[in-house]
LUMVEXTOR-198609 format. One record per residue (C-alpha): x, y, z. Coordinates in steps of 0.5 Angstrom, whole numbers, plus 500, padded with zeros to 3 digits. Example, Ala and Ser with C-alpha at 12.3 -4.5 7.8 and 13.67 -1.06 7.14 Angstrom:
BEGIN
525491516
527498514
REM end
This chain:
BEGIN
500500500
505505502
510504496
503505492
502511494
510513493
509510487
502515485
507521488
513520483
508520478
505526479
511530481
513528473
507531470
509537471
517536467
513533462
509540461
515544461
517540456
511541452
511548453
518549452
519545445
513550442
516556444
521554440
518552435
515559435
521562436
524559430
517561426
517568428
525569427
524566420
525573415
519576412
518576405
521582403
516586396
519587391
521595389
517595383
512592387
512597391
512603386
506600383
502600390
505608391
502609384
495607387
496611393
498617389
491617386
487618393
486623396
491626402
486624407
486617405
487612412
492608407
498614408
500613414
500605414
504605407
509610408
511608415
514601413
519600407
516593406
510593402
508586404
507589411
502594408
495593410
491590406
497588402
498580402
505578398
507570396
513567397
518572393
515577396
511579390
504582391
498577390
492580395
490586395
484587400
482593401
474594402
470599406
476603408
473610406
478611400
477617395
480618388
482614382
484608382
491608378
493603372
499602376
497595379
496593372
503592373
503587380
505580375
503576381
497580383
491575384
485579388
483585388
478588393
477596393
469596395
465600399
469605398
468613395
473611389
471616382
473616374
474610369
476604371
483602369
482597363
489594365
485591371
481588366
486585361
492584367
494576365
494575372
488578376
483572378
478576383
476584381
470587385
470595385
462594387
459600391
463605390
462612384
467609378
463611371
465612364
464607359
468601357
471601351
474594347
479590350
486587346
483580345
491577344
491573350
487568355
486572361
485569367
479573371
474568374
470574378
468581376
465585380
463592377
456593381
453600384
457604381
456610375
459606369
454608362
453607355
453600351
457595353
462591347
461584346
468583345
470586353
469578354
472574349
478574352
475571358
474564357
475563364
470567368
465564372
461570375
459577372
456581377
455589373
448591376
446597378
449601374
447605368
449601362
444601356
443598348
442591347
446587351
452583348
449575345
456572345
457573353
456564353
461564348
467559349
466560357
464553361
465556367
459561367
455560372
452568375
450574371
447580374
445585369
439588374
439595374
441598368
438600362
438594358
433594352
431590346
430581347
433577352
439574348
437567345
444565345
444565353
441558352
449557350
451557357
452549359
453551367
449558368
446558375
444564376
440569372
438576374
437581370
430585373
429593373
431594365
427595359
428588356
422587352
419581348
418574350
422568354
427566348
425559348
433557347
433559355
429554358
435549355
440552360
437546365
442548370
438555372
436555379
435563379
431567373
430573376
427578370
423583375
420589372
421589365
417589358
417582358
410579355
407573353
405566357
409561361
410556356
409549360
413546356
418550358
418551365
418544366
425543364
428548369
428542374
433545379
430552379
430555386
427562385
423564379
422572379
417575373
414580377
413586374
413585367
406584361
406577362
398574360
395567361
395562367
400558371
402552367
400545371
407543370
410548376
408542380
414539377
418543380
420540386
426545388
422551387
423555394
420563391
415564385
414572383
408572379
406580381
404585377
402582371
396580367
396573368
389570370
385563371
385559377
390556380
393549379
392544384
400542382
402548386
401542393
408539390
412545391
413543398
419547399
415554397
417558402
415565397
408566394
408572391
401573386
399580388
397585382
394581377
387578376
387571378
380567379
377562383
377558389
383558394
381552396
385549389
391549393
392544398
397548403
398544408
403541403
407547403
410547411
415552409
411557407
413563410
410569405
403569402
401575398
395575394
392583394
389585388
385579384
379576384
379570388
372568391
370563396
373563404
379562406
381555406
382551412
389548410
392555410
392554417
396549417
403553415
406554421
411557419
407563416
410569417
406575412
399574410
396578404
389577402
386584401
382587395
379580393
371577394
373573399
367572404
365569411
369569417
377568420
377561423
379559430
385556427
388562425
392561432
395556429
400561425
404561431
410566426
404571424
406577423
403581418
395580416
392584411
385582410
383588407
377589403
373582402
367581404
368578411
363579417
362579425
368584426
368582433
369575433
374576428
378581433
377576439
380571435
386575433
387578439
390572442
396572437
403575441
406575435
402579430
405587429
401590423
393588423
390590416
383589415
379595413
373594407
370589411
364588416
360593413
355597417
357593424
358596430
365597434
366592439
368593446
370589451
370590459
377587459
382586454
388584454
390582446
394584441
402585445
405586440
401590436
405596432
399597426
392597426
388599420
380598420
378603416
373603410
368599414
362603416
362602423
358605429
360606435
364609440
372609440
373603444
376603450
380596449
385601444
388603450
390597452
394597445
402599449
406599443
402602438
404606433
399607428
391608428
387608422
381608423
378613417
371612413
367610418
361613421
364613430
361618433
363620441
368624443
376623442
377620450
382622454
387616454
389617447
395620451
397614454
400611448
406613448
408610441
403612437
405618432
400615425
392618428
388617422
380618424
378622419
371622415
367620421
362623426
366623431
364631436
366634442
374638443
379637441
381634448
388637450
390630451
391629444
397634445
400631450
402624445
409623447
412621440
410627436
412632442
418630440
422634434
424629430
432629431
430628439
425623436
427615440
429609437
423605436
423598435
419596428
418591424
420590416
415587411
417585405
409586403
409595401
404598405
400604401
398609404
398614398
397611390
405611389
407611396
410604399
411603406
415598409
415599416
410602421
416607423
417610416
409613417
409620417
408623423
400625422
393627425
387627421
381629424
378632417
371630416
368629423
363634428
368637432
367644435
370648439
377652439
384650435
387648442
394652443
397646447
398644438
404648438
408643443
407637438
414639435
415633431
407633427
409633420
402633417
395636421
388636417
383638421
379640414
372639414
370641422
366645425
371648429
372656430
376662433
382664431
388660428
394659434
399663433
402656436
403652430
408657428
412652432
411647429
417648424
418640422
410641419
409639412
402639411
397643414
389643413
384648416
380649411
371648411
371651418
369657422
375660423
376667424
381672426
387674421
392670418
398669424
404671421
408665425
406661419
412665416
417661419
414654417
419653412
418646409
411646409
408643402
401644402
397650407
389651406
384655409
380656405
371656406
373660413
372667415
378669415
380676414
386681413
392681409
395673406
403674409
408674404
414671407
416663408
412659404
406664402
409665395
409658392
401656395
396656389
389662390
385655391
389655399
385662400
378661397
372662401
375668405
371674403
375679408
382675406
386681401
392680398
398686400
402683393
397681388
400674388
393670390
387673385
382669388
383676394
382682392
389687393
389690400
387698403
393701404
389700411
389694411
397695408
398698415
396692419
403690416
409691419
414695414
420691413
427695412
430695404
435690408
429685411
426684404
432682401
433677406
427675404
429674397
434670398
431666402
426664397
432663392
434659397
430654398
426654391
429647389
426645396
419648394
419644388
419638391
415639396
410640391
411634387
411631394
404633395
401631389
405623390
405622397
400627400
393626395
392621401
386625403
382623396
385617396
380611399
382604401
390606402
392599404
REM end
């Protein structure tokens, strides 16, 4: 026993010499790694790089870094072989500005080169593009323009990749830029502005072609036919150009494709089913945006890989095909825009598990939604509005557990409250859309209410409901819009609509709503705040737009302009002067009411205000020279008041049209400019504070000033705020 343990100790005692060798040796083997001598770059390779470096800005960070070393090979970004000739350089998102010098034409070892995300401008240096050596060249994101012009074709290159994208290149671009190319596996130019037809000898001798990205140009005329001569293209993207004509039937041979992307271009003509079916290996099928007509081919089915289908935008019609339930690993579903008929049922979609986005808006499919569309668990955005679907949301709704966003807008469902009671369980649901629906039926509320957690938007206009604002809305913590316009709510706006700290979107217009307008409607905390104190708000990204105008898309609830329209309604009583504290209201219509007093001089601190409407009221008083000072205001309109005195001629009054005024008999105009008014008195001029020959010169400057800012401004209450004319936004 004893020598047992004495044995134990003696071989503890050596475990840790064993250690101390181990460690000894790698330190040494360290040691010897790091004595080894670096390769040294070679003096013409160092003169290449400071040719490069003279070309940027002296403000470059790469000035200190480059000249503090005499060993090019240690320079950042720079990455040398074993006879210290330079073969790597990466320098991307480093903030560098200048031109890019034909100078690294002349690195012979140079294997990659990386210059994107940087401010780099003028032409690209064609040595790069004909260097014998490079294989990988991305100068993506950064102002590079100018044309490309031919290539000497006397010798093979070895580039594989080419990255030019989102940068400002023009003009056409010569076929016989890539004949040299036979080794390039990747040709990524979009987002640039290229235009003519694009080059049809791009397969030509090229066997390791597998990407193209031409999106974002200018490109016209066909979709080259001779794209069917790339043996191994797998990726084809050419969305947002002006191709037109029909799918060449030469590309449906290219049986490697797994992404057709052709989004947002003239194409017309059917889906052959002939065709499609032999894209078996496709993933992402993108057609959205084009003239295409017929129906969906029965051989989709076929497609077994297919995980996106984009048919938006288009003219297709018929019903859908019941193949659609082989494409189990759909996970995008994309219809919206066209005029598709027909039962929903058609489908059976509790074969696609995967399904996350569903868009059908704006068709014609009828009938109710089918049960087997609850059973997509993973379902993230569901859009079913502006179709005649009719009955009632089933229970089973609950089962989408990832739900997020639900427009049911403009159907024909009924029983508004057992809806709202169904979906109110949801803790994931963030924007609620289903306005256009239950027609003439009262608002529901509830003694106690405790849904919707997480809800960010609610919209349930154009519905014609009765009632009351309801309590349960108050409940509603994260809220950040409210749409609750075209209805018939009558009552008061209540007191607890201040508690909603993070509502900024109020909508209420054309309603019967009566009584003040209650001083807690100017104590909302996010529209008290201007907009560079505004908090961060915790927001989701649809990937389905929202419209609240004809030509505006939203994609988060954040972006909504900051707004209350109350026009249209019963209210009474005075504008109240507490207004002048919501600092970051963008837009006020309070149009249509029965409001009356004089306009508050406090609006004039609304500085951040774009859109005011007061007009159709009982307003009186003279015109508050405050106004002056609302500098970005777009659209202003008091007219059918009885407002009286002289119009203000500074800030924004100059560029407001007669119709602003009109139905103001008291109201003149010091200048002529408004004809609707007749000129003022000289006692009415009196009323006018005489400005000094100085004063009015700053005046007119500051109208030059911001002459171009009026013109947008302008354009921006055509597109953006016709809002107030625009029924059924989303």
């Amino acid at each position: 026993m004893e020598k047992t343990t004495q044995q134990l100790h003696s071989s503890s005692n050596r475990k840790p010499k064993t250690l101390q060798v181990s460690l000894l040796a790698v330190a040494l083997v360290l040691l010897l790694f790091l004595a080894s001598p670096v390769s040294s770059c070679k003096e013409e390779e160092k003169t290449s790089l400071l040719g490069f470096l003279d070309g940027l800005s002296q403000a470059s960070a790469l000035n200190t870094s480059w000249k503090n070393d005499t060993n090019c090979c240690l320079w950042e970004g720079v990455t040398c072989n074993e006879d210290g000739a330079v073969m790597d350089i990466s320098l991307a998102s480093m903030g560098l500005e200048g031109h890019i010098s034909p100078s690294l034409g002349n690195l012979t070892g140079l294997l990659r080169l990386n210059l994107s995300g940087n401010l780099l401008s003028g032409e690209l240096p064609p040595e790069l593009l004909w260097s014998s050596c490079i294989v990988v060249l991305d100068v993506s994101f950064n102002k590079l323009n100018g044309e490309f012009h031919k290539l000497p074709s006397t010798q093979e290159l070895a580039i594989k990749v080419i990255n030019i994208s989102s940068n400002f290149f023009t003009g056409y671009f010569p076929s016989d830029t890539l004949d040299g190319m036979k080794n390039l596996a990747s040709l990524n130019m979009s987002n640039n502005s290229f235009s003519g037809k694009f080059p049809s000898t791009v397969c030509v001798d090229k066997p390791f072609f597998v990407v193209l990205d031409l999106s974002y140009n200018q490109f016209h005329g066909g979709i080259p036919p001779e794209l069917g001569n790339c043996p191994v293209l797998r990726v084809l993207k050419a969305g947002q150009n002006q191709f037109s004509g029909t799918l060449p039937c030469e590309l449906f041979n290219v049986t490697s494709l797994e992404h057709l992307s052709l989004p947002n271009n003239h194409l017309q003509g059917k889906l052959d089913p002939k065709h499609v079916v032999k894209l078996s290996k496709l993933v992402i099928l993108d057609l959205a945006g084009n003239w295409l007509n017929g129906k969906i081919p029965d051989s989709i089915g076929q497609l077994k890989m297919l995980e996106e289908l984009h048919l938006d935008n288009n003219d297709m019609s018929g019903e859908l095909p019941s193949s659609l339930s082989n494409c189990s690993n759909l996970t995008t579903f994309i219809l919206k825009g066209n005029n598709f008929h027909g039962k929903l049922t058609n489908v059976n979609f509790s074969t696609l598990p995967n399904l996350k986005f569903l868009d059908f808006r704006s068709n014609k499919f009828s009938g109710t939604v089918p049960e087997s569309i609850y059973s997509c668990s993973n379902l993230i955005d569901l859009r079913l509005s502006y179709n005649i679907l009719h009955g009632q949301l089933s229970s089973r709704i609950n089962n989408l557990k990832s739900l997020r966003f639900l427009g049911v807008s403009h159907n024909n469902f009924t029983n508004i409250t057992n809806t709202l009671q169904i979906l109110s369980s949801s803790t994931t649901l963030s924007l609620l859309i289903m306005g256009g629906n239950f027609k003439h039926e009262t608002m529901p509320d509830y003694d106690a209410f405790y849904g919707f957690k997480n809800l960010k938007g609610l919209a349930i206009s154009d519905c014609s409901l009765y009632g009351n604002l309801p309590n349960w809305l108050s409940k509603l913590k994260l809220l950040q819009a409210l749409l609750l316009n075209n209805n018939q709510l009558s009552g008061p706006i209540p007191a607890w609509i201040n508690t909603l700290n993070f509502l900024f979107y109020i909508d209420m217009s054309n309603n019967s709503l009566t009584g003040d307008i209650p001083v807690a409607l100017m104590e909302m905390p996010m529209l008290e705040q201007a907009k560079s104190d505004q908090i961060f708000l915790a927001t989701s990204v649809f990937p389905f737009p929202l419209y609240l105008a004809p030509f505006l898309q939203y994609r988060t609830t954040n972006g909504f302009p900051r707004t209350i329209n109350l026009g249209y309604n019963r209210l009474t009583g005075v504008i109240p002067p507490e207004l002048g504290d919501l600092k970051g209201l963008l837009v006020l219509n309070l149009s249509f009411n029965n409001l009356y007093g004089e306009i508050t001089e406090s609006i004039g601190n609304l500085v951040n205000l774009q859109v005011l409407d007061l007009s159709y009221n009982n307003l009186t008083g003279a015109i508050p020279s405050t106004l002056e000072s609302l500098h970005f205001l777009s659209k202003f309109d008091i007219s059918n008041n009885d407002m009286e005195g002289p119009i203000p001629t500074g800030g924004q009054f100059s560029t407001f049209p007669d119709s602003s005024f009109v139905g103001n008999p008291k109201l003149c105009s010091p200048t002529l400019v408004h004809l609707c008014v007749p000129h003022c008195s000289s006692t009415d001029a009196a009323a006018l504070p005489i400005a000094s020959t100085e004063q009015y010169i700053d005046k007119v400057i500051f109208v030059i000033a911001f002459g171009i800012f009026f013109g947008v401004g302008v354009l921006y209450d055509q597109m953006v705020l016709s809002r107030y004319n625009y029924v059924g936004p989303i």
